[in-house]
C-alpha positions, -999 to 999 in steps of 0.1 A, spaced: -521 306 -205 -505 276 -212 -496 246 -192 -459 246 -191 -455 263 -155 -469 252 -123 -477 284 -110 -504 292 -134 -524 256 -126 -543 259 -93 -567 234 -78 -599 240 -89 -590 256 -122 -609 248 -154 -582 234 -179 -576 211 -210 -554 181 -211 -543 157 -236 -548 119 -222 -517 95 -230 -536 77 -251 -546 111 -270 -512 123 -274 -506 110 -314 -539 131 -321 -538 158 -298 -578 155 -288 -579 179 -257 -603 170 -230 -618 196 -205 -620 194 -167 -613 210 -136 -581 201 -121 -580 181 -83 -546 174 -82 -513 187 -98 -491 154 -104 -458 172 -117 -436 189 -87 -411 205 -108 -422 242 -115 -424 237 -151 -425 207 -179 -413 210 -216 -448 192 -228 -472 203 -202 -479 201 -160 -493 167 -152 -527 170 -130 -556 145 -122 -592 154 -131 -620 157 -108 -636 130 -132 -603 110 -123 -586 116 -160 -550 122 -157 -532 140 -187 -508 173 -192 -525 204 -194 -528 223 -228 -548 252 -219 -556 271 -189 -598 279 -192 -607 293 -161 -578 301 -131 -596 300 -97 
């Protein structure tokens, strides 16, 4: 899955994201997803969530759905 729609991020879900300051290379970086940022059901370049770790980025990849 993909990042682009809400509905397929849930709290608790293993993801990758790609940091702002990542975005020119595209290095993904894993985590586990504690909040979804974006309230619109879907985003062009990706759903905006905040790591458990504290990261924030758009997510990528869907790893693991809960």
């Amino acid at each position: 899955m993909n990042g682009k729609n809400r509905k397929d991020i849930k709290v608790g879900a293993s993801v990758r994201i790609v940091l702002k300051q990542d975005q020119r290379n595209g290095k993904l970086t894993e985590g586990i997803v504690k909040n979804i940022l974006t309230n619109s059901q879907n985003h062009p370049h990706g759903i905006k969530v905040k790591l458990e770790n504290g990261q924030v980025g758009r997510v990528k990849d869907v790893i693991e759905a809960n």
